[in-house]
N, C-alpha and C positions, 0 to 999 in steps of 0.2 A: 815622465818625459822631461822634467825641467832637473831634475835631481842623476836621475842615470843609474842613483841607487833605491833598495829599498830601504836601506836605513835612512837614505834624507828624505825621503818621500813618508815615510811613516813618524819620523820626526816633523815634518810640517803638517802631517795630520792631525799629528798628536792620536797618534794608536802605535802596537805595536807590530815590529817587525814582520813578525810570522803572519800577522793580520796582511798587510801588502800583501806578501807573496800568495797568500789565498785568494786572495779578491783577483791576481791578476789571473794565477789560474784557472779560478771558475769563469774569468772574461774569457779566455782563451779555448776552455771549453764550451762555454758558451756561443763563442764566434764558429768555431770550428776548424780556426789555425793560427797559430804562434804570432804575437804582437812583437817578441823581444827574442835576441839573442844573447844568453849568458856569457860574458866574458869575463873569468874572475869573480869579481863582487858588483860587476858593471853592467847593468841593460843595458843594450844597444837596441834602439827603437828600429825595427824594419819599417820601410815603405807603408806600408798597410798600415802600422799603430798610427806613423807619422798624418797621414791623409787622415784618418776617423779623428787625430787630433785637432786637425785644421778645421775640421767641418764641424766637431760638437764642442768650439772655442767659445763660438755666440750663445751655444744651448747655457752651456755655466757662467757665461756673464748674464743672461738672463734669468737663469735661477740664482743666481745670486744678489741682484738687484729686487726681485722679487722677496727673498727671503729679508733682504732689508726692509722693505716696504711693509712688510707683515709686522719688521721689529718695531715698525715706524708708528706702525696704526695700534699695534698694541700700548706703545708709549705714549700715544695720545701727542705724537709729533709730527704727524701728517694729514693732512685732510683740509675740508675749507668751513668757514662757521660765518653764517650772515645773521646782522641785528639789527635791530630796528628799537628806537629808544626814545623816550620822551626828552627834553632838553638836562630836566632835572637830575636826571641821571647820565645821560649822553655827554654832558656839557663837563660833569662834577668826576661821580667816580671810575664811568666806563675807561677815560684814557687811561688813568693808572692802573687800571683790573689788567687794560689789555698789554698795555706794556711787562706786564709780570708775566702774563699767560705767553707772552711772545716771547720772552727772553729764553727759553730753551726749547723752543717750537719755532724755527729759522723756514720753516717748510710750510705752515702751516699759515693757509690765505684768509684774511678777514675783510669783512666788510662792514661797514656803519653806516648807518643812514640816522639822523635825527627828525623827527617828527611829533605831531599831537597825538595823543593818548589815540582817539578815533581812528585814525592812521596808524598807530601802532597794531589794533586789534586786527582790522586789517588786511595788514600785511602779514599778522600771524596765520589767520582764517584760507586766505587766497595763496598762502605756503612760499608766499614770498621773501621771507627769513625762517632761519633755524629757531629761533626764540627772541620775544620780544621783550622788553624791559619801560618798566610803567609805574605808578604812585597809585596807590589807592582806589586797587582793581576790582576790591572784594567784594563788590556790589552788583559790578555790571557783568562778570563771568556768567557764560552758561557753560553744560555738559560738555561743550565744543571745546574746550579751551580747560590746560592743565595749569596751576599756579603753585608756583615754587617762591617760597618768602626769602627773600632778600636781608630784610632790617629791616629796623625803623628811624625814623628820625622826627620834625616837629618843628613846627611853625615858629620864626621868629621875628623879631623885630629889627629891618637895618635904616642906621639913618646916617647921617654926614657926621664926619668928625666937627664937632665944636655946636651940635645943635643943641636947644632947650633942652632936650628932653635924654641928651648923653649922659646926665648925673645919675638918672635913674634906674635902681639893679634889674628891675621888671619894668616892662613897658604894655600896657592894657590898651582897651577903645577907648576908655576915659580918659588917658592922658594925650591923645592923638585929634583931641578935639581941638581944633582951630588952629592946627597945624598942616600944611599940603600933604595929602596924603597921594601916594600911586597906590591905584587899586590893580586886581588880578581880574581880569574882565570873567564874569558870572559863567562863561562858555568854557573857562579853563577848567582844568582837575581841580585847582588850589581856593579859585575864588569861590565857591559855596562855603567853600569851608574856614572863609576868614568870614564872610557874610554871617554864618550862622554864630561864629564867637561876637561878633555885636548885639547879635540879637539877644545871644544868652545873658550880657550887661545891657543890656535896653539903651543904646547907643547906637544913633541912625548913622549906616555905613556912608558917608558923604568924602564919595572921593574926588580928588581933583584932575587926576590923571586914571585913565585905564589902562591896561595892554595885557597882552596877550600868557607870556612869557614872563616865568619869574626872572629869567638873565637881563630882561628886559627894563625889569623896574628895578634890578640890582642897580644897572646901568645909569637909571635918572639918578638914585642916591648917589653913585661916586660922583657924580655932577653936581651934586648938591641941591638939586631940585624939590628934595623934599625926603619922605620917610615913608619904610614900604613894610609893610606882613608876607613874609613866602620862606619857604621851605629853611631848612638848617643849612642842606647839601649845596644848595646855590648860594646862599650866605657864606657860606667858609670860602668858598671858591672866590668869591668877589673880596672878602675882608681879610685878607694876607696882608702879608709887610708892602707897607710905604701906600699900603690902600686909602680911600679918604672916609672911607665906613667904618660904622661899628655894627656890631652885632649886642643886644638884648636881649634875653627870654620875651615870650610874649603871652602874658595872661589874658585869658585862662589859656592853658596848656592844650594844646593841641595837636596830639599827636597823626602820623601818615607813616604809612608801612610802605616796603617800595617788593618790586613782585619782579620775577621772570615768568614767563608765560608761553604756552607752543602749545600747541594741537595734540589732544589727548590722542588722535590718529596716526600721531606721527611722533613718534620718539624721541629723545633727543640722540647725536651720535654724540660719543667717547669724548670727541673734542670741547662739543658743546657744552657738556655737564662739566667740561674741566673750566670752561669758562668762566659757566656760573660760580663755579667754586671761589675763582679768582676773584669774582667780585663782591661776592657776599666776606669775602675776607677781607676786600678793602671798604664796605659798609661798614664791620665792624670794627674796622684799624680808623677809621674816619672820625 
């Protein structure tokens, strides 16, 4: 119709000539009368081809938006993926994950939500996200719930630029004695688990601050408030350039795995697994 021949029309096909002239014939017999008059080397579209042209315009712009769609979802550049995350990971690696995941996924709709560990499960359980994102699950999963490992990372020590205890290559509970400490209040993921490293050096956890949230107590350290025990991932985050923190190892070594997590009843889709992928790449780029 747009060409007038079958050489341009089989050229925009990309098939060959004799190929057109079959396909119109067998329409032709199929219909049970003539779409074109030959003139020369030239179709001349009749009435009749013209009208079925007008009317199956919308059929192949919809099969062809369609057939993209299919390109789409196969490429894992279409669809929508929701998450639900603890801060520790919410706050640290998810932007960068998803800014990767995004950058040739223009199509493809996300959502984040940040919340506590309890709230993340959840939200997983009640199928309120695609998959959830958490620290130190491997305890509380039951049958209900699929867990996919992420990394690891590990407890560290941050405290203000210019404090006592910045000379020191390790920082312990014994050297944090009579020093303001910000504690992880015993309800978090992270606080048992700085609790239990004092126990193991027989040093009573005497804090002077609690909260909730390791961003929290990163928070008081750039303030200078004092010196805190939490995560690596929210460490790095908070102690970049022109920061007022450092960062220390903290003995004894105390490592924490971080997890995606979704309902063993529910799958993940195409998109989501492409997700996870992005992020476990940037735990390990971390």
């Amino acid at each position: 119709m747009r060409h007038q021949t079958t050489v341009g029309a089989a050229r925009d096909l990309h098939v060959s000539q004799p190929a057109v002239s079959n396909a119109i014939r067998h329409l032709e017999d199929q219909l049970g009368f003539p779409l074109f008059d030959r003139t020369g080397n030239r179709l001349v579209a009749r009435e009749e081809a013209k009208l079925l042209y007008r009317e199956s315009e919308g059929i192949f712009l919809l099969s062809r938006a369609l057939n993209q769609t299919v390109e789409d979802l196969k490429a894992d550049r279409r669809g929508h993926v929701r998450v639900v995350a603890t801060p520790q990971l919410g706050h640290t690696v998810l932007p960068a994950a998803l800014q990767d995941f995004l950058k040739d996924r223009p199509k493809v709709k996300a959502y984040m939500d940040i919340n506590q560990s309890f709230n993340v499960l959840e939200s997983v359980e009640t199928a309120a996200c695609d998959f959830g994102l958490a620290i130190g699950l491997e305890e509380e999963l039951t049958h209900t719930f699929e867990m996919i490992p992420l990394g690891g990372a590990e407890m560290v020590c941050l405290l203000p630029v210019g404090h006592p205890l910045a000379n020191l290559a390790r920082i312990g509970p014994r050297d944090m004695v009579g020093h303001t400490l910000i504690g992880l209040d015993i309800r978090s993921r992270l606080g048992p688990l700085v609790r239990a490293a004092f126990r193991q050096e027989a040093v009573p956890y005497a804090t002077d601050i609690e909260v909730r949230f390791s961003e929290t107590a990163c928070r008081f350290v750039e303030a200078g408030v004092g010196l805190t025990v939490v995560d690596s991932l929210t460490a790095r985050g908070m102690a970049g350039g022109g920061s007022k923190s450092l960062i220390r190892p903290f003995d004894p070594p105390t490592k924490i795995s971080a997890s995606a997590v979704h309902l063993r009843s529910r799958p993940l889709s195409r998109v989501a697994s492409r997700l996870i992928d992005c992020i476990r790449n940037q735990m390990a780029d971390g």
